[in-house]
N, C-alpha and C positions, 0 to 999 in steps of 0.2 A: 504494500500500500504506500500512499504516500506522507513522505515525513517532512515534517515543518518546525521549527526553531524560532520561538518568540521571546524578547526579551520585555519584563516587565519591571518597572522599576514605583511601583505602588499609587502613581497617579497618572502614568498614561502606560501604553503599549504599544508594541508594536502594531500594522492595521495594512491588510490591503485593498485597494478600489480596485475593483472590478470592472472595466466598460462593458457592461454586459452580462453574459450569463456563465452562473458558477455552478459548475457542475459536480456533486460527487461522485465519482468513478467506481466507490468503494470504501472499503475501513482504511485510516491511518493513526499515523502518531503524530502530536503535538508535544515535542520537548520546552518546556515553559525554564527558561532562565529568571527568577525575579528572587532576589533576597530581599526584598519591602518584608516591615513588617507590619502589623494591623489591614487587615485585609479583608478580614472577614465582611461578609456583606456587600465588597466591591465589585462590579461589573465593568468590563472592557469589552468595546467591539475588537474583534478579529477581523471582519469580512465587511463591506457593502458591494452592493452588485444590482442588476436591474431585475435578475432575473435565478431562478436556480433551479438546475437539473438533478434528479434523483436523491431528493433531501433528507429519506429516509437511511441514506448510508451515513449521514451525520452521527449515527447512534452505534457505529464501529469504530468510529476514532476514540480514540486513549490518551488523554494527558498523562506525560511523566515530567519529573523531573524533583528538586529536592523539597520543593512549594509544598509539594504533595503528599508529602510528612506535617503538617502542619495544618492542610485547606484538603477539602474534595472541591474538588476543580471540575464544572461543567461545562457543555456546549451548549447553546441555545440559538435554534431556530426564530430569528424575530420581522418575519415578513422581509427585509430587503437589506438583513446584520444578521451577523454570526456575532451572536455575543460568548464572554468567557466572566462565568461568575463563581464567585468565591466565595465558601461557606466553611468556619472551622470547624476541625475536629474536637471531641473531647465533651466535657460533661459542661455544665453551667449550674453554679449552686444558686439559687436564693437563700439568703440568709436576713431572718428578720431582728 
């Protein structure tokens, strides 16, 4: 499949424009470079484009990288973005 290398540094990311239409071919990887920290909750577009081919292969690509010790990292289909959103791992107490 195909593999992609993004660097994220906690308030922007990398991004490509598309003229036209982005097609998935298939599953890939996205190796994500970001040591930001506080993250959780952040979203970055990946992708705009006019148009996109076979969108259901969005859901074979796999973020790695070491982010991913710390976040689950998704991809999101948003009508005319690929977003990449950020959700941590681990418990959260309330304590009153």
């Amino acid at each position: 499949g195909a593999a992609m290398t993004v660097d994220c540094d906690g308030e922007t990311s990398d991004r490509v424009d598309v003229a036209g239409r982005l097609t998935f071919g298939g599953g890939g990887t996205l190796h994500l470079q970001c040591d930001a920290q506080d993250l959780n909750g952040k979203t970055f577009t990946l992708f705009t484009f006019e148009s996109v081919g076979h969108p259901e292969n969005l859901a074979g690509w796999k973020v790695i990288g070491d982010i991913c010790d710390r976040y689950v990292v998704t991809l999101e289909l948003d009508e005319t973005l690929i977003r990449m959103t950020f959700k941590g791992k681990g418990t959260a107490l309330l304590l009153q």
